[in-house]
N, C-alpha and C positions, 0 to 999 in steps of 0.2 A: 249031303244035306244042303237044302238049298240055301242059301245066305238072305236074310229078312231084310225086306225093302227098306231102305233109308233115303232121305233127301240130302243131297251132299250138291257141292259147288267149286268146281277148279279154276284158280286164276290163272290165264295166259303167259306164262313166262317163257322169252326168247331170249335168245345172245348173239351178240354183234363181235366182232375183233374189237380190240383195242383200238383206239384213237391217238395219232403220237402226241397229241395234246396228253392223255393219261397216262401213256407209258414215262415220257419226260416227267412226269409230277410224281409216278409211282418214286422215278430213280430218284428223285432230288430227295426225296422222304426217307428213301430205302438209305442215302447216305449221312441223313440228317441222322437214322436211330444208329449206323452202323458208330457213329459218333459219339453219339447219347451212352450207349453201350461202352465204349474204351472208357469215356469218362466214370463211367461207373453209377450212371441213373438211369436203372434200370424201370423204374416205372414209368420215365419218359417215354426210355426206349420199348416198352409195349405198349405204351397207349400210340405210337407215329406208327408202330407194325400194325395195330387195328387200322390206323386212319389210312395207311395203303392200303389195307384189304377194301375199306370203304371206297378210295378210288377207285379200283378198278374193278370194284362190284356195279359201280354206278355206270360205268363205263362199258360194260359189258351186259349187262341185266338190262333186256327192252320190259320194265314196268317201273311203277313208281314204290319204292318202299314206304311205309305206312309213315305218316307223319308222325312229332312228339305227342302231338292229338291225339292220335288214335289210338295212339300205343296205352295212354294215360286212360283212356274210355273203353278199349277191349280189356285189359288188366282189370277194370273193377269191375264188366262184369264176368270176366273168365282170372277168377283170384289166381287159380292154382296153371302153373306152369312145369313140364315134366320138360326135359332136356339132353340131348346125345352127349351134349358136353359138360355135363356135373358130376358130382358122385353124390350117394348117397338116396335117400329115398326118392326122392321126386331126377333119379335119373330115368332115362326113355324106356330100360330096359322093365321098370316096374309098372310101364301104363297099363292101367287093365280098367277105367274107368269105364269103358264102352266096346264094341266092334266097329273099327275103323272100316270103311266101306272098301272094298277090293280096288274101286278104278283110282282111290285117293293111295292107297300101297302104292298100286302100281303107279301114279306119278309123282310119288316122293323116292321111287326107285331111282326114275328116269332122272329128279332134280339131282340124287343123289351121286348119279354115275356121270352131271356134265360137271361138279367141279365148281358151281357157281356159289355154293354155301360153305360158310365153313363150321356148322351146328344146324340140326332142325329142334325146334320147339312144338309141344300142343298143350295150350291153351286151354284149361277148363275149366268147369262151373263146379267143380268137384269144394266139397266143403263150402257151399254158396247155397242159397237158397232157388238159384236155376236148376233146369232140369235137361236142359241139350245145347245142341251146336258148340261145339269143340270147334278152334280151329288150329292147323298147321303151319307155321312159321318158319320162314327159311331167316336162317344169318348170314348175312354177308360184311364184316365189317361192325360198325357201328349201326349197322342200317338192318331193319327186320320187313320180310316181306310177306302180303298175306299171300301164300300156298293153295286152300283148299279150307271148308267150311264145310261141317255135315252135321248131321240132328238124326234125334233118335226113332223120326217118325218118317211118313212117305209124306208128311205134309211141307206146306213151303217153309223154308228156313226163314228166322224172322229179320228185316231191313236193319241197316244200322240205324236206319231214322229209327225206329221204333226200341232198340236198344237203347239210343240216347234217349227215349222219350219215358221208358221205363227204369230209364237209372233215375231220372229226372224227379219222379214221384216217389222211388223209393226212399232220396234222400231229403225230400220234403218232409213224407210223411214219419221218418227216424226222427228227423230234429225237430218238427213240430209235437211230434209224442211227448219228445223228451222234456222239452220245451214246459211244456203242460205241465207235467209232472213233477219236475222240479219247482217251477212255481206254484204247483199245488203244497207240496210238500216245504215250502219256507212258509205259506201263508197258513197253512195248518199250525204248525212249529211254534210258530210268532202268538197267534192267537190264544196256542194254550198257554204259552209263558206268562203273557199279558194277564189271562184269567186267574191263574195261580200269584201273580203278583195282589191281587186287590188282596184289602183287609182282612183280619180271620173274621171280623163280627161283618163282614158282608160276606165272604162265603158263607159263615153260619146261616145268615139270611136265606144264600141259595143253596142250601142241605148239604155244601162240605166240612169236612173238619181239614184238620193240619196235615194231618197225612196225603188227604187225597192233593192239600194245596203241594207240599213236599214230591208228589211225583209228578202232577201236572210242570211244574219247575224242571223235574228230568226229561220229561217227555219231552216237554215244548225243547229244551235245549237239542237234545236229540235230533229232534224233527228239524231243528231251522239249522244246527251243523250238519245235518247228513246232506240236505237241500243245499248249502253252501258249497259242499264238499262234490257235490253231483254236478253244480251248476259250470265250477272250475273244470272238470272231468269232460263234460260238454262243451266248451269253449274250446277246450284243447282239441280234441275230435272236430271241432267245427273250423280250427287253423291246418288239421292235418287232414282238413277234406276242402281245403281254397285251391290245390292243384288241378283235382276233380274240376271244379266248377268253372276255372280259371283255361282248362283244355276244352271244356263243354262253347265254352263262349267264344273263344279262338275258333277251333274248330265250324261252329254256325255262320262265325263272319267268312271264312273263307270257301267254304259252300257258296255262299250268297256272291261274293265275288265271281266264284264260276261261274255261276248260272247267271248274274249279270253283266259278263264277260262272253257267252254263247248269242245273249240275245241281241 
């Protein structure tokens, strides 16, 4: 059966020997945890074993691993992360989100057999409102490198400009909803409380009686706590999305430095 055309995209990854600049930093590290360990702090001594492996990933691996940027802007819009090195549901062996393209197997085989990772990752839109381009993730250390990009079509895969430009409006157009709404919803709230406060012999005037003033009172309270209670909910969401915005803006100046760095 023949395998349905997909657009996919492999990054360049070579390897160089060691440099005794990184071998000297691996040992001095490798004696630092050997250290760490006798003493008995052991989550020192695996965080200095990651930072070796980050050495002489860095030192060996000819590409640049993805900044904290990038990692911070592919994550929100590829939520879901499947892993060689977890357990449990989102391990690699349960991916079935899509058909991984044959030439991206076969060069996660090849990354896999030089030894240069120590976990592969992929990356999806799975439980997100996207609908393609998965990508694969090599670990080496502290440091994550993009692998390989494909989509579920034969069409072009979309730029990262254009991911950041569509993360950009989705998160506009989330808080500016919300935004609305919960200001709708306190101005509502208020206004009926307020109507139900006037006198009985002026509602009488405007055709209520005491009951209808008695719930306008629950309503309105209702309406402008649930709005209160929305608005706190929303602020919170909008401190736990300043990372986001905070890597979006990082990211743009350092673009701009390249490219006013080339010209």
């Amino acid at each position: 059966m023949e395998e349905a055309v997909t657009a996919f995209e492999i990054t360049t990854i070579s390897q160089q020997p060691l440099t005794d600049d990184a071998v000297a930093h691996a040992a001095r590290l490798e004696h630092r945890a050997e250290l760490l360990k006798e003493l008995g702090a052991t989550a020192q001594a695996s965080a200095t074993k990651l930072e070796i492996a980050t050495v002489k990933a860095r030192a060996r691996i000819v590409a640049e691993p993805l900044s904290p940027e990038e990692i911070v802007i592919w994550k929100a819009w590829l939520p879901t992360a499947y892993s060689t090195n977890t357990d449990g549901w989102r391990n690699m062996k349960n991916y079935a989100f899509d058909r991984i393209p044959m030439p991206v197997v076969e060069q996660w085989k090849r990354h896999k057999e030089s030894g240069l990772f120590d976990a592969f990752e992929i990356w999806t839109p799975e439980d997100s409102v996207v609908v393609d381009d998965p990508i694969l993730v090599g670990v080496a250390g502290n440091n994550r490198y993009l692998l390989a990009r494909w989509g579920e079509t034969d069409a072009n895969l979309v730029t990262f400009a254009d991911i950041k430009a569509a993360l950009k409006k989705r998160e506009y157009r989330k808080f500016w909803t919300n935004d609305m709404l919960i200001v709708s919803s306190i101005v509502i709230g208020a206004c009926v409380y307020l109507l139900a406060q006037l006198p009985v012999e002026a509602l009488d005037r405007l055709g209520y009686i005491e009951s209808v003033s008695a719930m306008g009172i629950l309503l309105g309270t209702i309406f402008t706590v649930s709005g209160i209670g929305a608005w706190v909910y929303h602020m919170h969401q909008k401190m736990l999305a300043a990372p986001f915005w905070q890597a979006l803006k990082r990211d743009d100046a350092r673009r701009t430095q390249e490219v006013r760095a080339m010209t």
